[in-house]
C-alpha positions in Angstrom: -37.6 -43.5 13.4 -41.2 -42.4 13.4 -42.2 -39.9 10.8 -43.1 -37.0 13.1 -39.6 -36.9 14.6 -37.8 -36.8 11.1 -40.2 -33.9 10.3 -39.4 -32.2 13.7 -35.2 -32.5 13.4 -36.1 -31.1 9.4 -37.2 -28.0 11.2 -34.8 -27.7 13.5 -32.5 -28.3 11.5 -33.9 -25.8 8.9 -33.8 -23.5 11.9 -38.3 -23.2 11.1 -39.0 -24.8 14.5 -41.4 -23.3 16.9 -41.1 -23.5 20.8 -43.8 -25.5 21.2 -42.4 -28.2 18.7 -38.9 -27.7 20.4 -40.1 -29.1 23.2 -41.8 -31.8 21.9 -38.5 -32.7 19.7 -36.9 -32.2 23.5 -39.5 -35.2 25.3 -38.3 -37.4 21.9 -34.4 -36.9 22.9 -35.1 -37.4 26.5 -37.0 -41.0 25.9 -34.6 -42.2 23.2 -31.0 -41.3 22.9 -30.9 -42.3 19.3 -32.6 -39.7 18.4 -30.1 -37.3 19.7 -27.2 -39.1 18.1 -29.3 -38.5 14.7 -29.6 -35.2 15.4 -25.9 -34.5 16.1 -24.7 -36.3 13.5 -27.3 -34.5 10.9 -25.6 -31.4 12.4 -22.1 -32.1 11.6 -22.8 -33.6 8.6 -24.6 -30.1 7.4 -21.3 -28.7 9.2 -18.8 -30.3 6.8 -21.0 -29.7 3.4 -20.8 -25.8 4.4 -17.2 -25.8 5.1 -16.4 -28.0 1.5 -18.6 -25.2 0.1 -17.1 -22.0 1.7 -13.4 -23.5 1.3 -13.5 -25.0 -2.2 -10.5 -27.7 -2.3 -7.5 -27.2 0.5 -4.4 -27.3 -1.2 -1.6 -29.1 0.5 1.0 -26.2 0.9 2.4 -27.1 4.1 2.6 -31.1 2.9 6.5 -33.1 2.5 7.8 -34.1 -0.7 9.9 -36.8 1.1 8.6 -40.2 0.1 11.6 -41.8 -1.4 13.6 -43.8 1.5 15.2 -40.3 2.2 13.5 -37.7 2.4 15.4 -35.6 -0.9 12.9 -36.7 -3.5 12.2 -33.3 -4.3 16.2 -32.2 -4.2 16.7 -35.1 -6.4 13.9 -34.0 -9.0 16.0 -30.3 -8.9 19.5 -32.0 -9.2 17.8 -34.1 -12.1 16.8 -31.0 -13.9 20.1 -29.1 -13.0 22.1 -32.1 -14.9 19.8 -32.2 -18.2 19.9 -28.5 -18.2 24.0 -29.1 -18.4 24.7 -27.2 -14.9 27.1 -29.6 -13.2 26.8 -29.4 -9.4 28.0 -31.0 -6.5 25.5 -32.8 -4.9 26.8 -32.5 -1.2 27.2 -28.6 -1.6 23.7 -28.6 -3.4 22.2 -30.3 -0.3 24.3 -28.2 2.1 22.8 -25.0 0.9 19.4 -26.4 0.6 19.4 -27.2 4.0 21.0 -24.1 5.3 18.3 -22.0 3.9 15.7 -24.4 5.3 14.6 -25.4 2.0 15.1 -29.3 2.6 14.4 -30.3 6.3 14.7 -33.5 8.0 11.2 -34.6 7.3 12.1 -33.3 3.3 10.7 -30.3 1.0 7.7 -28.6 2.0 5.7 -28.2 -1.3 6.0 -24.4 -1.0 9.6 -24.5 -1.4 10.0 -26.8 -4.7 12.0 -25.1 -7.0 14.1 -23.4 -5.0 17.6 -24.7 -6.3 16.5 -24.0 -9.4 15.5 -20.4 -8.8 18.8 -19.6 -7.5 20.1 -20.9 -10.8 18.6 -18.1 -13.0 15.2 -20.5 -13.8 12.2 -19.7 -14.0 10.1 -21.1 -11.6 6.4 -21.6 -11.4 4.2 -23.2 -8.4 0.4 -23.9 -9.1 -2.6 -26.0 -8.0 -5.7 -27.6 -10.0 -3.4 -28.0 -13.4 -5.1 -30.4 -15.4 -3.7 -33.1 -18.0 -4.1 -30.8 -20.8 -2.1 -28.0 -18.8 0.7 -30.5 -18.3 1.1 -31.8 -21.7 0.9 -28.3 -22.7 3.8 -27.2 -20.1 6.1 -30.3 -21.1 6.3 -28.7 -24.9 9.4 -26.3 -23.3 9.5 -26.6 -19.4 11.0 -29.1 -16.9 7.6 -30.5 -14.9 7.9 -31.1 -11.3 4.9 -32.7 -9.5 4.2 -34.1 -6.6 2.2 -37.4 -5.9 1.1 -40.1 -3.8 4.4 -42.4 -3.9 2.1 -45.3 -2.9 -0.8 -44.9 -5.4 2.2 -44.4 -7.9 3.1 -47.9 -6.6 -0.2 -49.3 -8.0 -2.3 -49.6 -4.6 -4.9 -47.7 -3.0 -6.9 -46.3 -5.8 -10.4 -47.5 -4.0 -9.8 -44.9 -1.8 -9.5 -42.0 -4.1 -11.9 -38.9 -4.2 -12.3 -36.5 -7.7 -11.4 -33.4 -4.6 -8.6 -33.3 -2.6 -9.4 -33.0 1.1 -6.9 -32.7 3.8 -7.0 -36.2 4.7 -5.3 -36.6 1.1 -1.7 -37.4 1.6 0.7 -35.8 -1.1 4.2 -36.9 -0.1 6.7 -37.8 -3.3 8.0 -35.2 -6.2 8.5 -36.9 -9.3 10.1 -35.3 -12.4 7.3 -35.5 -15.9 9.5 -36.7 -19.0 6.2 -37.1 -21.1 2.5 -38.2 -21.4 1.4 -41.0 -24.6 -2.5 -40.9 -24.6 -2.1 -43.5 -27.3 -0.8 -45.9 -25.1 -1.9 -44.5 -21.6 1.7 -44.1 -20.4 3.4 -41.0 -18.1 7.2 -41.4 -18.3 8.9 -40.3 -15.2 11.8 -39.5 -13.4 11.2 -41.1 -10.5 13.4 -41.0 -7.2 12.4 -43.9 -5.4 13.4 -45.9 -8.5 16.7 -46.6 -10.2 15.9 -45.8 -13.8 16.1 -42.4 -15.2 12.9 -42.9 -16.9 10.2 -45.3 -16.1 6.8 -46.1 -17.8 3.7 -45.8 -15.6 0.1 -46.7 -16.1 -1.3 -43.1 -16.8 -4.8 -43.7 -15.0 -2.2 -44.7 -11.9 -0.3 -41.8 -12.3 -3.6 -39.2 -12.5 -4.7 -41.0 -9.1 -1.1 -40.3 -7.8 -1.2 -36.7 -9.0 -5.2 -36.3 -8.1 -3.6 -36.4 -4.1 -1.7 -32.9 -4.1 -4.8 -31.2 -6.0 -2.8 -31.1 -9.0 0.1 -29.9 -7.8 3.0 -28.8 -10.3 6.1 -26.4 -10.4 7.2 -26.0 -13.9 11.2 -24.5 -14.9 13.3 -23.2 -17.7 16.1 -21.2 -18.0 15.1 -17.6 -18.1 15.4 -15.1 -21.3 16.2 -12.3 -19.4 16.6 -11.0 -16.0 13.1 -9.4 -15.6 11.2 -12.1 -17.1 8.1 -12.6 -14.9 5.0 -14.6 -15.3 2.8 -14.4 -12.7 0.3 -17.6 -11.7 -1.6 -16.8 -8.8 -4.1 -19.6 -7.1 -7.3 -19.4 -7.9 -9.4 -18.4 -5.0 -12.8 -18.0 -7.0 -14.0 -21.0 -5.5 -13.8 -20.0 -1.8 -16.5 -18.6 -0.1 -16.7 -16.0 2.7 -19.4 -15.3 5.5 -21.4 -12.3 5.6 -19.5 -11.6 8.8 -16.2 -11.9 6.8 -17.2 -9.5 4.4 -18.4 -7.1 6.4 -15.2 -7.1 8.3 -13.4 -6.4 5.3 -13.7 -2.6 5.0 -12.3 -2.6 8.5 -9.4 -4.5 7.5 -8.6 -2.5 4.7 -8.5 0.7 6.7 -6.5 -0.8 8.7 -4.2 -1.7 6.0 -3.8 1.6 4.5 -3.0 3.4 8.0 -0.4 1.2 8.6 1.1 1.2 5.0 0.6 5.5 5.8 2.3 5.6 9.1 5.1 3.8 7.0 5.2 6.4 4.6 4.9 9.7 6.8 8.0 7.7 8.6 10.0 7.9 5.4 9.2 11.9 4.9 6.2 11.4 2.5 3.3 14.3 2.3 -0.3 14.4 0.6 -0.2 15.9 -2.7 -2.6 15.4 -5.7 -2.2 13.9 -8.7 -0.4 16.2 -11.4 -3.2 17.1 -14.4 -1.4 14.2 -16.3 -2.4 11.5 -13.4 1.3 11.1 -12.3 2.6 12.0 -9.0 3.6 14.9 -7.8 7.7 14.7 -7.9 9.5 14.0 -4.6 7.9 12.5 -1.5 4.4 12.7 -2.5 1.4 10.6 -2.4 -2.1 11.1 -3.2 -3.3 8.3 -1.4 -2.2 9.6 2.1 -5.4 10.7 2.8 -7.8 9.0 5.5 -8.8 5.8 3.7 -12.9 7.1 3.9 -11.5 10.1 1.7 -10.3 7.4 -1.0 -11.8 7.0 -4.7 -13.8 3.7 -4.8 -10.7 2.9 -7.4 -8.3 3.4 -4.7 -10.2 1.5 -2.4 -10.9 -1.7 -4.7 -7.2 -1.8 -4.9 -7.3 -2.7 -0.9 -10.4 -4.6 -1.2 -8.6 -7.0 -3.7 -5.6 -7.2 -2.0 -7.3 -8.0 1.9 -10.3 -10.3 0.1 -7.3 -12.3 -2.2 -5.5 -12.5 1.1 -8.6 -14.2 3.4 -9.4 -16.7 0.4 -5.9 -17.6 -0.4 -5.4 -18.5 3.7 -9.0 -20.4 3.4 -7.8 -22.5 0.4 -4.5 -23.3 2.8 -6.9 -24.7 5.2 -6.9 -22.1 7.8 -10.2 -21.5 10.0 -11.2 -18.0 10.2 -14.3 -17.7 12.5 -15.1 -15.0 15.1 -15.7 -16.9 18.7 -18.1 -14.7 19.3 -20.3 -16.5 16.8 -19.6 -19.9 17.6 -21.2 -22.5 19.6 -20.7 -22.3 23.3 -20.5 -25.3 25.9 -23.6 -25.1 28.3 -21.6 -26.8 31.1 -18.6 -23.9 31.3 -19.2 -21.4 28.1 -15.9 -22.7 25.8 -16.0 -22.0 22.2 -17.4 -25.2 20.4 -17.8 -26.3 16.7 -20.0 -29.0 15.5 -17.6 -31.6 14.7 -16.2 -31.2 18.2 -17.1 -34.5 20.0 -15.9 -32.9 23.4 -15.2 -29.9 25.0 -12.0 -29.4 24.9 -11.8 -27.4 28.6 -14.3 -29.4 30.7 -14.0 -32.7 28.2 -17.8 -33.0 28.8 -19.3 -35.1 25.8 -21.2 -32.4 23.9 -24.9 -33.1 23.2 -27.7 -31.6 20.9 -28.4 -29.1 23.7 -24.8 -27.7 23.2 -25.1 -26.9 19.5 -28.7 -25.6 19.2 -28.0 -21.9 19.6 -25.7 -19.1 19.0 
């Protein structure tokens, strides 16, 4: 490709193109359709480096722990803890009530809901993401391990194909139970469903492959010390990235928030009232922050603001898309809402070209 093209599609792409050079770059796309595929593809490519940056790494929530001939590899890692632990079960009424709270589906145990046998046991149960090899040796000193894996990388194959970041092309699908990690010999002992032995030697570097396919995925489990015993583990969000647009939008969401957590409480008989001089509430149905959410301290508000911006990035590490239509890329043939990887339209089922994407 001739040098002054490249240098034209820089600066378009760059968004520093003048009129006169977009029509110039527009007599090159009309005499060679190659350079129009370039173009397009240059386009999605920058698409997909912004989203990996605004997103940080999905994490698999919404994935099936079900690669073990039977979908229950996950119920089986819970049953497997359940019997060490000493609390004798039967497995048919285990599975029954799993099922009838739609813990354990057909297609097996969504990754959100590992654990949950063992939380209505008494146990303690944690869910997290990104855990590293350190945090699970660490966690093995006094908690049953849970994590979930590739069941065929665990099998030996496919490690050509690995990434260091999990995208959503990554395919989590088997829980296996952590017994315990040698670095000396390079060995993770597991409990592992699909196989007959209570606990089987695997090739460590194998295993972190396996692992590396559910972002690090791991529930950990012990018996709890007392009732209230709580220990929070939120995902880390600081990764994810969000729009001017987003932010901007924020404030409105938060007012939002806070009228309809008001109408709530004016429902339920509660009146303004300030805070007492010792910064308690006033006794009865009071509340200082039923006042119109402009009227707020900037402490009061942060609380929102935390809340409503944890919210948007935890959703954006999930996967979910929030854009605004009204900012997106519009089909010149009938106006639909495109995005750049979209190959078609998907109401006329034109082919998209360069011309579609160029403005907003």
């Amino acid at each position: 490709m001739e040098k002054r093209i490249k240098e034209l599609i820089d600066r378009y792409l760059d968004d520093r193109i003048t009129e006169e050079e977009t029509l110039e770059l527009m007599n090159y796309v009309a005499l060679d359709p190659e350079v129009e595929r370039y173009i397009i593809s240059n386009i999605r490519m920058e698409y997909d480096n912004e989203q990996h940056d605004e997103y940080g790494s999905f994490i698999p929530a919404s994935s099936f722990a079900a690669d073990d001939g039977s979908n229950l590899c996950d119920f089986q890692c819970e049953s497997f803890i359940l019997k060490k632990e000493g609390v004798e079960k039967d497995l048919q009424a285990l599975s029954g009530e799993s099922r009838k709270n739609y813990w354990l589906r057909d297609q097996g145990t969504p990754l959100y809901n590992m654990g949950k046998l063992l939380e209505n046991e008494g146990f303690l149960v944690n869910r997290s993401y990104g855990k590293t090899l350190e945090d699970l040796i660490e966690a093995l000193d006094s908690l049953h391990v849970i994590v979930v894996v590739n069941g065929d990388v665990l099998k030996g194959g496919g490690l050509d194909v690995l990434s260091d970041d999990f995208s959503l092309e990554d395919t989590p699908n088997h829980a296996v139970v952590v017994l315990g990690i040698s670095l000396d010999k390079g060995i993770a002992t597991l409990f592992n469903p699909a196989e007959e032995d209570s606990a089987k030697e695997y090739d460590l570097e194998v295993f972190l492959a396996a692992w590396n396919e559910s972002n690090h995925y791991m529930v950990t489990a012990r018996r709890k010390k007392y009732r209230e015993e709580y220990n929070p583990q939120p995902i880390d969000t600081s990764s994810v990235q969000l729009n001017d647009s987003l932010l901007e939008t924020t404030e409105l969401i938060c007012e939002n928030a806070h009228d309809i957590w008001a109408v709530d409480k004016f429902a339920a008989g509660y009146v303004y009232a300030p805070l007492k001089p010792d910064g308690s509430e006033a006794d009865g149905k009071f509340s200082h922050f039923l006042l119109p959410y402009a009227m707020l301290s900037e402490e009061d508000k942060d609380k929102d603001r935390m809340m409503v911006l944890g919210t948007i990035r935890f959703m954006k590490r999930l996967g979910y898309r929030l854009v605004n239509v009204n900012e997106m890329h519009k089909c010149t043939k009938c106006g639909c809402a495109i995005e750049p990887n979209f190959h078609f339209c998907p109401n006329c089922g034109r082919e998209l070209t360069w011309e579609d994407f160029r403005f907003i």
